[in-house]
C-alpha positions in Angstrom: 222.1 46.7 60.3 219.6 48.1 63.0 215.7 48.0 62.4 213.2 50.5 64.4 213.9 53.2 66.9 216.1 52.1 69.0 218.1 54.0 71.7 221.5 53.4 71.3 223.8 55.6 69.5 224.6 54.1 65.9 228.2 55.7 66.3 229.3 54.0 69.7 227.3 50.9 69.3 229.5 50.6 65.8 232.6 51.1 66.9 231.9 48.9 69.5 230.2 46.1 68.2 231.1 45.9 64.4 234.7 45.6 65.7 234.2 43.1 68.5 235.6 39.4 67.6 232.4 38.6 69.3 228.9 36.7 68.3 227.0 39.6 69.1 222.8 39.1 68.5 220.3 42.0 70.2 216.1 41.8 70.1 213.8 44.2 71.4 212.0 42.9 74.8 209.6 40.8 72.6 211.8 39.0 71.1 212.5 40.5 67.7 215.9 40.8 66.1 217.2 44.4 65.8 220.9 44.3 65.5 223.3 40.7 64.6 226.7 41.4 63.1 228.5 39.5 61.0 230.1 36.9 63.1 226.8 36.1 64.9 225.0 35.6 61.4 228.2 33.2 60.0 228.0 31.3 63.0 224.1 30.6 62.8 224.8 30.3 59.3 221.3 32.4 58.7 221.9 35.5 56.8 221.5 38.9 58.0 218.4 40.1 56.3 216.7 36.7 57.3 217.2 37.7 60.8 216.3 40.8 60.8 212.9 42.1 61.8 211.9 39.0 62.9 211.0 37.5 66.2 212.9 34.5 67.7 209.8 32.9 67.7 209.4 32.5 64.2 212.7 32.0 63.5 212.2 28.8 65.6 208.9 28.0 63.7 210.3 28.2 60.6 213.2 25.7 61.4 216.3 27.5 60.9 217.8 26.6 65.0 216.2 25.3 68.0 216.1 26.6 71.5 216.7 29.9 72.7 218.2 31.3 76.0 216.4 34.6 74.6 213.2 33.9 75.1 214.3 32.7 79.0 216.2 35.8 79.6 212.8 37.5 78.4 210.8 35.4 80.7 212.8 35.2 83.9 214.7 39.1 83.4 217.8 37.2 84.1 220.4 35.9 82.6 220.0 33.0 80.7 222.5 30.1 78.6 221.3 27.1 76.6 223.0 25.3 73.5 220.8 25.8 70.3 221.2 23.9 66.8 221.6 26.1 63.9 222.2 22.5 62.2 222.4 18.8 63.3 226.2 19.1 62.9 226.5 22.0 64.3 225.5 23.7 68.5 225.9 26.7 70.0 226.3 28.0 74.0 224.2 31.0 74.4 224.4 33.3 76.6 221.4 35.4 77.0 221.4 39.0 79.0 218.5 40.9 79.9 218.5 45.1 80.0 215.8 45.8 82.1 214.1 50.1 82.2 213.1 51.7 85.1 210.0 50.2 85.2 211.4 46.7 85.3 210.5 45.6 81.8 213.0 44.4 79.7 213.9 46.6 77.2 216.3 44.8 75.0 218.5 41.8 75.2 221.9 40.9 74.1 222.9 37.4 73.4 226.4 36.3 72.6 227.2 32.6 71.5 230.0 30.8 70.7 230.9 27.3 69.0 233.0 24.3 70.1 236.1 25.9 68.2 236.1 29.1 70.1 235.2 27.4 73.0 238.0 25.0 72.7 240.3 28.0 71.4 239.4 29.9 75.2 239.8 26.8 76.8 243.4 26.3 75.1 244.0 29.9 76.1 243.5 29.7 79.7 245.0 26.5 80.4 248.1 27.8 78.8 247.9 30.6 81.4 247.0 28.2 84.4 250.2 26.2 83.1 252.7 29.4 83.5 251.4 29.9 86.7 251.4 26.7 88.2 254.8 26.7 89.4 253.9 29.5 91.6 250.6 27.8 93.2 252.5 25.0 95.4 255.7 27.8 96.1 254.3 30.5 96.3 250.4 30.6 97.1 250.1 29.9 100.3 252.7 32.5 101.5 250.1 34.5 100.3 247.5 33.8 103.0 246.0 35.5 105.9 248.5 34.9 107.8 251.5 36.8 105.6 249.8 39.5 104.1 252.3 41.7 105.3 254.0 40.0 101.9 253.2 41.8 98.8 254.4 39.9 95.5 252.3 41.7 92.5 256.2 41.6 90.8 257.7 39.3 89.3 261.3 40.1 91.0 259.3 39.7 94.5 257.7 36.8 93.8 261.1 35.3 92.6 262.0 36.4 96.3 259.2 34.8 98.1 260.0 31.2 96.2 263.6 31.4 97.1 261.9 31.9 100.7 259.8 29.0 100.6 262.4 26.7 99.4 265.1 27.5 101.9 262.2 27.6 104.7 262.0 23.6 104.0 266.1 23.5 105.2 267.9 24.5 107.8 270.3 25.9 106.0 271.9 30.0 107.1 270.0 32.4 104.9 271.8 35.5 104.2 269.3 38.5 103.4 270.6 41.8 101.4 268.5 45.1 100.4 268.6 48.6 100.9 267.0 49.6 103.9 263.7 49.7 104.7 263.0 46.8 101.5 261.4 44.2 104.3 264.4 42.3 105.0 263.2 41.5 108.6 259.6 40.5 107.0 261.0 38.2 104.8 263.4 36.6 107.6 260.5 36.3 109.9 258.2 34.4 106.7 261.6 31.9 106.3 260.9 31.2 110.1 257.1 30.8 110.2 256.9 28.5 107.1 260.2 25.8 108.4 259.6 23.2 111.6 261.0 25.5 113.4 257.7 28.0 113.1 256.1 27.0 116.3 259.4 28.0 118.3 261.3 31.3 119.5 262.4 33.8 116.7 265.0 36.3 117.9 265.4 39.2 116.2 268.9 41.1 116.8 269.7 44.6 115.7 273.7 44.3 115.4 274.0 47.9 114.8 272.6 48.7 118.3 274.1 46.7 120.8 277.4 48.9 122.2 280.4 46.6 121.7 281.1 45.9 125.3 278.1 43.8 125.5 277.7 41.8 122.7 279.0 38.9 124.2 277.3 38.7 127.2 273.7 39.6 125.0 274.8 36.9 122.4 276.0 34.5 124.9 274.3 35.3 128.2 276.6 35.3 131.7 276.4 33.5 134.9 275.8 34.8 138.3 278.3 37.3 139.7 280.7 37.0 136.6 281.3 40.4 136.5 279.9 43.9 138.0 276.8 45.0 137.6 275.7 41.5 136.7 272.3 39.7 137.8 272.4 37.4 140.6 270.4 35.2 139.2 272.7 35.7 135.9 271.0 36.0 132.6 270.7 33.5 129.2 272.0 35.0 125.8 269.9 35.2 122.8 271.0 32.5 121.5 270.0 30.3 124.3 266.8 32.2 124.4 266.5 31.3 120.4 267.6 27.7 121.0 265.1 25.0 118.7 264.1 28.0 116.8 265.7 31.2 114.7 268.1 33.9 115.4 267.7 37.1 113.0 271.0 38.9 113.1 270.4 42.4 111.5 272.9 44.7 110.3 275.1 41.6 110.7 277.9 44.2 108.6 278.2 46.4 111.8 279.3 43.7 113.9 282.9 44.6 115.1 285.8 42.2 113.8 286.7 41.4 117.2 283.4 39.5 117.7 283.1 38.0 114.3 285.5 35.2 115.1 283.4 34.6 118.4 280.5 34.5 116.2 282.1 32.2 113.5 283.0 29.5 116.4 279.2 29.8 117.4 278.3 28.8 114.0 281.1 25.8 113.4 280.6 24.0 116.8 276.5 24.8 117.4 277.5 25.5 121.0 278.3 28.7 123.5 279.4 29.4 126.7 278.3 32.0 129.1 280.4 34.7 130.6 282.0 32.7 133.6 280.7 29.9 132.5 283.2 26.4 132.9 281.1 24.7 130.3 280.2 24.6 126.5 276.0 24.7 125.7 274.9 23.0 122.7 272.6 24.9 120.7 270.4 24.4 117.6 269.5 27.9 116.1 269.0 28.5 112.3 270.9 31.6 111.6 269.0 34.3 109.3 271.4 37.3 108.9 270.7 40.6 106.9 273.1 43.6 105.9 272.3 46.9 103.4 276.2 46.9 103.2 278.3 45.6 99.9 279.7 42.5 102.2 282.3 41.6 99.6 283.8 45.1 99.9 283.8 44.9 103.4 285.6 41.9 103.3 288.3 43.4 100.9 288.6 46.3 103.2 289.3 43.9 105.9 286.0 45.0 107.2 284.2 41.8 107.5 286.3 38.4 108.0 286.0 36.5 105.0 285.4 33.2 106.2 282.7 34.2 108.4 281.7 35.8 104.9 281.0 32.5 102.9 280.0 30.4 106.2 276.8 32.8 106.0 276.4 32.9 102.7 275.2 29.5 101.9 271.6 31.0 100.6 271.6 34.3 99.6 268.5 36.4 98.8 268.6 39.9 97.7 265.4 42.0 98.3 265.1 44.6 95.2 264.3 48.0 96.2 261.1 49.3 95.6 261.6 51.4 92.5 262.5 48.1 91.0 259.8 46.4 91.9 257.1 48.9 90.7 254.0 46.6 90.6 254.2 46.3 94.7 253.6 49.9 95.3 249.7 50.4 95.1 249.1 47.4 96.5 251.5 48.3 99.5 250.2 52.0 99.7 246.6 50.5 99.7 247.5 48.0 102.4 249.1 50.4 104.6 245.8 52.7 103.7 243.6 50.0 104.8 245.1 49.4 108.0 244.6 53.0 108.8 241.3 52.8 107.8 240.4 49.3 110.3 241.8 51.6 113.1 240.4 54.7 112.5 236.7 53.2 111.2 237.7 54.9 107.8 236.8 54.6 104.5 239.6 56.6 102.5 241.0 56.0 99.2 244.2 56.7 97.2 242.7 59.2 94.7 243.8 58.2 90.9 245.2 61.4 90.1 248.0 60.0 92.6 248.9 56.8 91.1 251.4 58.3 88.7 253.0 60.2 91.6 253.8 57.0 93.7 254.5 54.9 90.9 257.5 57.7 89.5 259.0 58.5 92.7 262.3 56.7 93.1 261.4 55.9 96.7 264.9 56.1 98.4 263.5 55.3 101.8 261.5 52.2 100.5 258.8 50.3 101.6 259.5 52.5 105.3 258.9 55.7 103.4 256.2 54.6 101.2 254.0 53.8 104.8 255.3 57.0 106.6 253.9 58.8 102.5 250.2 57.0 103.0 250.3 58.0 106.6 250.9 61.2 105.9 248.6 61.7 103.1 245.7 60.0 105.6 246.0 62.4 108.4 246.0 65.8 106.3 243.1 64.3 104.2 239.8 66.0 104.6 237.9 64.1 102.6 237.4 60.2 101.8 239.6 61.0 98.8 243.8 61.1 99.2 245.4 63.3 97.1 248.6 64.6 97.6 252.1 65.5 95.7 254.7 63.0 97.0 257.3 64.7 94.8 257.2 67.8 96.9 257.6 66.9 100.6 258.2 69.8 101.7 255.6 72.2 100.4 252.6 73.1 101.5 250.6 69.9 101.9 247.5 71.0 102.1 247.9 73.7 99.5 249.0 70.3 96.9 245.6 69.0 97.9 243.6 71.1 96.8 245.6 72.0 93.4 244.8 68.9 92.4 241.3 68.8 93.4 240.9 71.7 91.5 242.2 69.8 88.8 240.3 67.1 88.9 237.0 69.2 89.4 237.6 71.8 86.9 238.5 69.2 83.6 234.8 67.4 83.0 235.7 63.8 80.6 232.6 65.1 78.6 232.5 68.3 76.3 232.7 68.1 72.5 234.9 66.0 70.8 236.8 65.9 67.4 236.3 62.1 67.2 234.6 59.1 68.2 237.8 57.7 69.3 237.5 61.1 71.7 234.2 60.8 73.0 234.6 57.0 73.8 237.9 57.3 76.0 235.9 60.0 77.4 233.1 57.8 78.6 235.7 54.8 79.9 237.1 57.4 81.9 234.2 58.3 83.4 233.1 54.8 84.0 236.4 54.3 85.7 236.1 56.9 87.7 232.9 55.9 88.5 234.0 52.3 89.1 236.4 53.4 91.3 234.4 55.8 93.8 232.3 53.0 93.7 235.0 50.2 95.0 236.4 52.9 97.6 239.8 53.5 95.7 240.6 49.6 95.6 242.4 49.3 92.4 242.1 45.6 92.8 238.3 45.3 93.1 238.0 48.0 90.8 240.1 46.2 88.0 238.1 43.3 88.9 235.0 44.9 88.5 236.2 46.2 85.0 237.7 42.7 83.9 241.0 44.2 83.4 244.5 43.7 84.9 245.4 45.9 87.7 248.2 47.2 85.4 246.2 48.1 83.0 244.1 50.3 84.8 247.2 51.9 86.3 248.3 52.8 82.8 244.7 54.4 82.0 244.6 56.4 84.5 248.5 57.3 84.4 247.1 58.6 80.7 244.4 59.9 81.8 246.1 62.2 84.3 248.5 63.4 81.7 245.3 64.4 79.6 244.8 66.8 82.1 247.6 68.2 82.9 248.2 69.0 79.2 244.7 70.2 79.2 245.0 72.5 82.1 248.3 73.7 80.4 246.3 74.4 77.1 243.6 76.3 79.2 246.2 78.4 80.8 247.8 79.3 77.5 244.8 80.0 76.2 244.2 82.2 79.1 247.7 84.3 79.1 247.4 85.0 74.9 243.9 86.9 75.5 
């Protein structure tokens, strides 16, 4: 029940409140009661119409609780907490907030309190949650730190990834890396490295697709003086030397030519090599991390790819999913790769909402590589703070896709008239969203923050939202052609 004239709308502040599993308790900014729904009244055990009209003062003075954290919030314009007694057997936490007008007077306050069986019930709640995370916080974590935030694990398939990387980074054990291309397999080799004892030392990173066939041996294994022409004088170690105490990263280890695989299979048995004219054998110690975007099995029923060089490097494998299958990574990728741009340009741009639906639908053949070269793009042809642009066409007009869609987003206003409640209130979280979001620069993350919702959450509302307008626009334009 409400008591004088008060400002807020008996419609929202209903279907808001009256709802809420909340102890919801609201005075003017002297103190007296306007508005207490049911739960806050059973909790006090005072009923409603005792309440009502009446300062917190007298309530006090006439014994029914004691102490108030609305009377501090009233007195200090901040928020204030305290435990009051309804009873001796019973206490409440209070948690007093102020609403302040222009003028800096407080205008009303809103109190919500809660006793030790909620309490305890939250409490229950969020350790359950801090338990099913835990076995991520001494695995995972840390990978997560300033100096791997090239590593985005928002998935759970990802995050799966990055465990089986930190627990083979505490071996030395061959890693064998698969993924489409363009997934990060060279990222996630390189994070194996940094996190074993072997971080501090050399990691060699070999593209096996692009050293010509003639001169593997002699890049792998290096060559001594004069051992053939063309060759240094001084002669020349081989990567492997060059990787020796620390990691070699043998990409596109399925293009390596048959012929070599055997050399490369003795490498790994005996942990030694020999130059090209060399008379002796060099011990080595190299952890091998190798990575294909080739079906090795097949290749090794094709005769493709010996087979017991096949299991010798596949004592660990990881498979990196591609990034349609990994959907949660994308913003957060598109938004690092965004703020990158933005550190070397002195930019403050932002993905634009009405785009969210468009990166997170896109299949994404080219991967995380075509995701960066998508932001990139959508950076350098953006006018204005705001990114907007229709990945789904690449080869229109991208300019022209720009401003289609800030047309859209200009032309259909969340406010109008409205068949429902339900109507006008997702209309005004819209716009508070929106708002929340210009205000955070685009970061969905701060944003969501900001909102106290999950990131994915927000994706979905505005993934709906977008919809609303497209179906909108559609209705307009239909509208339109019938006159």
């Amino acid at each position: 029940m409400f008591k004088g004239d008060s400002q807020f709308s008996m419609q929202v502040l209903k279907a808001f409140i009256e709802n809420s599993q909340e102890s919801i308790f609201i005075t003017d900014g002297v103190g007296t009661v306007i508005f207490v729904n049911s739960i806050a009244a059973k909790l006090m055990a005072i009923p409603e119409e005792i309440l009502i009209g009446r300062t917190v003062q007298e309530i006090i003075d006439q014994g029914y609780y004691q102490g108030s954290s609305v009377l501090e919030a009233i007195k200090t314009k901040k928020t204030a907490t305290t435990v009051i007694h309804p009873s001796e057997a019973s206490e409440l936490v209070s948690i007093s907030t102020p609403i302040l007008d222009s003028n800096d007077n407080v205008k009303f306050v809103i109190t919500n309190s809660n006793n030790e069986k909620n309490l305890k019930y939250i409490m229950d709640v969020l350790e359950k949650e801090r338990e099913k995370v835990e076995r991520y916080k001494t695995e995972v974590e840390y990978l997560r730190r300033k100096d791997d935030k090239q590593i985005i694990a928002e998935s759970d398939v990802m995050i799966n990834v990055l465990n089986q990387a930190n627990i083979v980074s505490k071996t030395d054990s061959i890693v064998a890396i698969s993924g489409e291309s363009g997934t990060g397999k060279d990222v996630v080799a390189n994070l194996i490295h940094q996190k074993s004892k072997r971080g501090k030392n050399a990691f060699i990173s070999i593209n096996c697709a692009a050293i010509p066939e003639n001169l593997l041996e002699s890049e792998f294994f290096g060559y001594e003086k004069g051992s053939f022409t063309g060759a240094s004088s001084k002669g020349k170690p081989g990567l492997f030397e060059v990787a020796n105490h620390g990691t070699i990263f043998l990409d596109e280890i399925g293009e390596l030519p048959i012929t070599f695989q055997s050399k490369l299979l003795r490498v790994i048995e005996n942990r030694e090599i020999r130059r090209i004219g060399g008379t002796s054998n060099m011990k080595i110690d190299v952890r091998i991390i190798c990575a294909t975007n080739r079906d090795m099995r097949q290749m090794v029923l094709e005769k493709k790819f010996r087979e017991d060089l096949y299991y010798r490097l596949s004592v660990f494998p990881i498979n990196i999913p591609p990034l349609r299958k990994r959907k949660e990574d994308i913003i957060p990728l598109a938004e690092q790769f965004l703020n990158t741009l933005n550190a070397n340009h002195n930019t403050k741009k932002y993905i634009s909402p009405y785009m969210i639906n468009d990166l997170l639908s896109y299949s994404w053949p080219g991967n995380i590589r075509e995701l960066r070269n998508v932001i990139e793009r959508a950076y350098i042809i953006s006018a204005k703070d705001e990114i907007i642009i229709d990945i789904k066409i690449p080869n229109s007009n991208c300019l022209e896709q720009v401003e289609k869609l800030q047309e859209i987003k200009n032309s259909c206003s969340p406010f109008g008239r409205f068949d429902s409640l339900k109507d006008y209130l997702d209309s005004a979280a819209e716009a508070y969203i929106s708002h929340v979001l210009e205000e955070n620069q685009g970061n969905f993350t701060k944003a969501a923050k900001q909102l106290g919702v999950h990131r994915s959450a927000l994706y979905r509302r505005i993934n709906k939202y977008k919809q609303d307008l497209k179906e909108t626009t559609a209705s307009q334009q239909e509208d339109t052609s019938v006159s």
